[in-house]
C-alpha positions in Angstrom: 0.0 0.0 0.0 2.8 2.3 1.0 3.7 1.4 -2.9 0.7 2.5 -4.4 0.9 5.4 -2.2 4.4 6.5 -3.2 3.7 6.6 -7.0 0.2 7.8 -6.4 2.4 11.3 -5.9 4.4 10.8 -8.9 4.3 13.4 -11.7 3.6 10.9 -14.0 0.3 10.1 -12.2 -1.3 13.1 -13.0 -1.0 12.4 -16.9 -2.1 8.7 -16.6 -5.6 10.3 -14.4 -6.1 13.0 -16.8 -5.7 10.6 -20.3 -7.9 8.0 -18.7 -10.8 11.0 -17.9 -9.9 12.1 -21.4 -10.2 8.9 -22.9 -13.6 7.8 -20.9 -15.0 11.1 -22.0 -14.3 10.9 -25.7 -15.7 7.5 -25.6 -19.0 8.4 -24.0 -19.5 11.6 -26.7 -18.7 8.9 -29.7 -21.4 6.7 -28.5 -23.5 9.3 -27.7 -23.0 11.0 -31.4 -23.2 7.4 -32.7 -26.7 6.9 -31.3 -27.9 10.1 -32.1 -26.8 9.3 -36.4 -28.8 6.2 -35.6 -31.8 7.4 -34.6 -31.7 10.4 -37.4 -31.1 7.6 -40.0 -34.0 6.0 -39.0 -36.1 9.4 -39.6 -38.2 8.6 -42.9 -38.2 11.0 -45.8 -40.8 14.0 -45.7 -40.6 13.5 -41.8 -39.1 15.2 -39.1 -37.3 13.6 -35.7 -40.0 15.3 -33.7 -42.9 13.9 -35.5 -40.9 10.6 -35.2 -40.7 11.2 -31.3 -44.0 12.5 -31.3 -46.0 9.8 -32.9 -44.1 7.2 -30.5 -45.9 8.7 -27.5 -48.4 8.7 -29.1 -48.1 5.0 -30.2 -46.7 4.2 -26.6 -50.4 5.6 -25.1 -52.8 4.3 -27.7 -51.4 1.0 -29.8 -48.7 -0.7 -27.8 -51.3 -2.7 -25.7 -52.5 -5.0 -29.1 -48.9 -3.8 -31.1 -46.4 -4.2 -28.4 -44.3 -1.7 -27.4 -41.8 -2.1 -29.9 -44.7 -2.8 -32.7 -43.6 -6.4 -33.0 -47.1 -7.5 -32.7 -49.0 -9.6 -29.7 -51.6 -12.4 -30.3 -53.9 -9.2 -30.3 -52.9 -7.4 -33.0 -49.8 -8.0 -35.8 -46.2 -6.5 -36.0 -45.8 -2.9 -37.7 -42.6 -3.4 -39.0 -42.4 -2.6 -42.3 -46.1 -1.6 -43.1 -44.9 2.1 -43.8 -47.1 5.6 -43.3 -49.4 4.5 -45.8 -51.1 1.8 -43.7 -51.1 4.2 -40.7 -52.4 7.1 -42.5 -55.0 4.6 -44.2 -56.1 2.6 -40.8 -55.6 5.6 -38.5 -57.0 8.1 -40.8 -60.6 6.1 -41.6 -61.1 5.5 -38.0 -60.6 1.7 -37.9 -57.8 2.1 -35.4 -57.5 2.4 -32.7 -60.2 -0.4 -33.1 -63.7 0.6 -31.8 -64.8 -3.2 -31.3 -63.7 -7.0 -32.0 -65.4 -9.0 -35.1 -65.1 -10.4 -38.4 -64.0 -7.1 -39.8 -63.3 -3.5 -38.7 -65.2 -0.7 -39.8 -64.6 2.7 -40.5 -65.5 5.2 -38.4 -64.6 9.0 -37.2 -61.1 9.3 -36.7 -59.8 9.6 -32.9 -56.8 11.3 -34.2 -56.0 14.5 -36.0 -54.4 14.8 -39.3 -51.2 16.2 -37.2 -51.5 13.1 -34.6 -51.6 10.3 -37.5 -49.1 12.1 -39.3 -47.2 11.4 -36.4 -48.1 7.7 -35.6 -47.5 7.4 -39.7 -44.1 8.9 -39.6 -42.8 6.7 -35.8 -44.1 3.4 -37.9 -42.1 4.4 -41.5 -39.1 4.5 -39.3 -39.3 1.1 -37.9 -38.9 -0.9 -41.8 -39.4 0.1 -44.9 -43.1 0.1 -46.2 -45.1 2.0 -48.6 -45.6 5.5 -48.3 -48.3 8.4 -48.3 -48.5 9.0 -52.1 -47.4 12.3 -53.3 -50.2 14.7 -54.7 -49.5 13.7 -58.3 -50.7 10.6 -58.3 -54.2 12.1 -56.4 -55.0 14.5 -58.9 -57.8 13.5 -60.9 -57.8 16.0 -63.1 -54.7 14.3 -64.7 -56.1 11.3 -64.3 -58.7 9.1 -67.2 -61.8 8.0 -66.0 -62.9 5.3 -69.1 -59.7 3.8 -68.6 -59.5 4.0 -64.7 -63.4 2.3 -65.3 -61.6 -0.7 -67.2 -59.3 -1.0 -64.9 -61.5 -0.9 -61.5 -63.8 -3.6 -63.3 -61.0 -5.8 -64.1 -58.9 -5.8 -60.6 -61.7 -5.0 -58.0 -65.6 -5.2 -59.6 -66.1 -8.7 -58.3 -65.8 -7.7 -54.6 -66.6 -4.0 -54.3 -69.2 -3.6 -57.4 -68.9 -1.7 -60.7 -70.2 1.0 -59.4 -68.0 0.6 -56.2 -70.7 0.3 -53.9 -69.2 -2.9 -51.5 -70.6 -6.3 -51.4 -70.5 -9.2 -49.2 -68.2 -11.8 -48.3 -67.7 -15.0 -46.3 -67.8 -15.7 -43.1 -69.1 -12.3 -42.1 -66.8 -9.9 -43.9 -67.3 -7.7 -46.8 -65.9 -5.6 -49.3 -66.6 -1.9 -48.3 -68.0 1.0 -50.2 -65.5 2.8 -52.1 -67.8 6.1 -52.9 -66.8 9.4 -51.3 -63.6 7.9 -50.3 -60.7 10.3 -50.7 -58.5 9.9 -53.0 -55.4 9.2 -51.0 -57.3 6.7 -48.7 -58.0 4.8 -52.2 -54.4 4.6 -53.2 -53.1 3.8 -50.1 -55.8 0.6 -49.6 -54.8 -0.3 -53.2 -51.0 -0.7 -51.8 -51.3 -1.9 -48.4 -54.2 -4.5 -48.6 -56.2 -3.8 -45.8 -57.6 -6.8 -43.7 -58.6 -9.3 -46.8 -57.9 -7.1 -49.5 -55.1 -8.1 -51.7 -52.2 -5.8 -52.2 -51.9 -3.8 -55.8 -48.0 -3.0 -55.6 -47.0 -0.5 -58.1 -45.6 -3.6 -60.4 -49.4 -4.5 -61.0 -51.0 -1.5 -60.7 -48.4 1.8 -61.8 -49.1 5.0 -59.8 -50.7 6.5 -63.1 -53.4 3.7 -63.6 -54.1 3.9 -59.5 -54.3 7.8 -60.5 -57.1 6.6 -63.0 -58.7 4.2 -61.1 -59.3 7.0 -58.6 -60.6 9.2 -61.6 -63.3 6.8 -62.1 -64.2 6.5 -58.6 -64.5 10.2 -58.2 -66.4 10.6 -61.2 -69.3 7.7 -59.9 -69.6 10.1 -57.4 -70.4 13.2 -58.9 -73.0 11.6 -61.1 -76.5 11.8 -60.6 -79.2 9.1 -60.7 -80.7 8.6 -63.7 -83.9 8.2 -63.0 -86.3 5.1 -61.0 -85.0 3.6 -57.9 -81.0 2.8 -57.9 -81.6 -0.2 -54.9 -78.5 0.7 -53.5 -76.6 0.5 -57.0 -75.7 -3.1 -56.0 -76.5 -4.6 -59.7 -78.7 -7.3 -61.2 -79.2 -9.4 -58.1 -81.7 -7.0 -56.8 -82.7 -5.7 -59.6 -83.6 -9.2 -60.4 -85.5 -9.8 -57.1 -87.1 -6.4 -57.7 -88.6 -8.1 -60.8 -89.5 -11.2 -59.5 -91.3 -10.0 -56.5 -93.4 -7.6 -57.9 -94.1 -9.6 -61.1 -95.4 -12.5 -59.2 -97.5 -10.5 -56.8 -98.7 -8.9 -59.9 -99.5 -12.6 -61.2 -101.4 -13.8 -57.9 -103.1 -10.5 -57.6 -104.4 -10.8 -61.3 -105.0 -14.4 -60.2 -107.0 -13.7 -56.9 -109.0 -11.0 -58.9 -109.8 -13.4 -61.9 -111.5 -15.7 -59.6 -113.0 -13.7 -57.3 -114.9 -12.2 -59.9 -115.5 -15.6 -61.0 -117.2 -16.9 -57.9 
């Protein structure tokens, strides 16, 4: 000990306490600087690190009970990795989550969230993976966009479940395609790439951003046109049109029939 002591007083003690206080220092500002490049890596383009650290709060308080707190999914609800903002903005943004209530399928509803607050949530969940994003504003406007050829299009890749005239239509086991009129246009796009719930997804290898663009066109334009005249029945096609018939031309037939024999008698 009297050792120790002795050299503890050396000059040479001095520079061996201040490089060891030097070197612990520098080593805990590199890893500090390190984690910092990580974390504004991990920032998604046409976000900001506050959104980022505002929409995990906000994920933290709201989804991390079904989610988990790192999004890697629980048996009540499945991982976020890698779904990017456009699943977010489209879930989030139409109300179906946070999810209202359990069952075959969720439904839309009023949002809880702002558009500030799922920008948020949207920009925390891009910078876990890679995923599709919000679509930029060119591939929404519909006044670049062809309505006869969006019309081929939406009766060729989604007719059979959501009707020509995109008015929904059942499913099994309790689920169904939803209406797609008065949707906006960004909500559309981003269902078509993130296949919500049973809904297959339309990357932009089978569907190009311009031919979603016109799909959209056709949609909007469905919308803005008015009836034509007689009852639409919901614009749900032949099948009730066809019961329509049926109905009222057999009680016109057993009517006639009553009448006829009635008179008879």
């Amino acid at each position: 000990m009297k050792i120790l002591s002795g050299k503890r007083r050396h000059p040479a003690a001095y520079l061996m306490l201040l490089f060891t206080a030097l070197l612990v220092t520098g080593g805990i500002y590199a890893t500090a600087i390190t984690i910092n490049q990580a974390q504004a890596s991990n920032v998604p383009d046409g976000y900001t690190a506050d959104q980022v650290e505002g929409g995990q709060r906000l994920y933290v308080a709201n989804c991390a009970t079904c989610h988990g707190m790192n999004a890697e999914g629980t048996g009540a609800g499945p991982s976020l990795v890698g779904v990017g903002a456009a699943s977010v903005d489209f879930q989030v943004g139409t109300g179906r989550m946070p999810m209202q209530m359990s069952g075959p399928q969720v439904r839309a509803t009023d949002p809880v969230f702002n558009d500030e607050q799922t920008a948020q949530l949207a920009a925390y969940v891009a910078s876990l993976g890679a995923g599709p994003a919000v679509p930029e504003e060119e591939w929404l406007d519909t006044d670049q966009g062809d309505a006869a050829r969006g019309g081929e299009l939406f009766r060729i890749n989604c007719a059979m479940c959501h009707n020509a005239a995109g008015a929904g239509g059942a499913l099994p086991e309790g689920r169904f395609a939803p209406s797609v009129q008065n949707i906006e246009a960004r909500h559309i796009y981003e269902a078509m790439r993130t296949g919500p719930q049973q809904m297959p997804v339309f990357n932009e290898a089978n569907i190009p951003p311009s031919d979603a663009r016109d799909i959209i066109t056709y949609l909007h334009t469905l919308d803005t046109q008015t009836n034509p005249g007689g009852f639409s029945l919901g614009s749900l096609g032949p099948v009730p049109e066809g019961l329509l018939i049926w109905t009222l031309g057999l009680s016109l037939v057993i009517g006639g029939m009553v009448w006829l024999t009635s008179r008879a008698s």
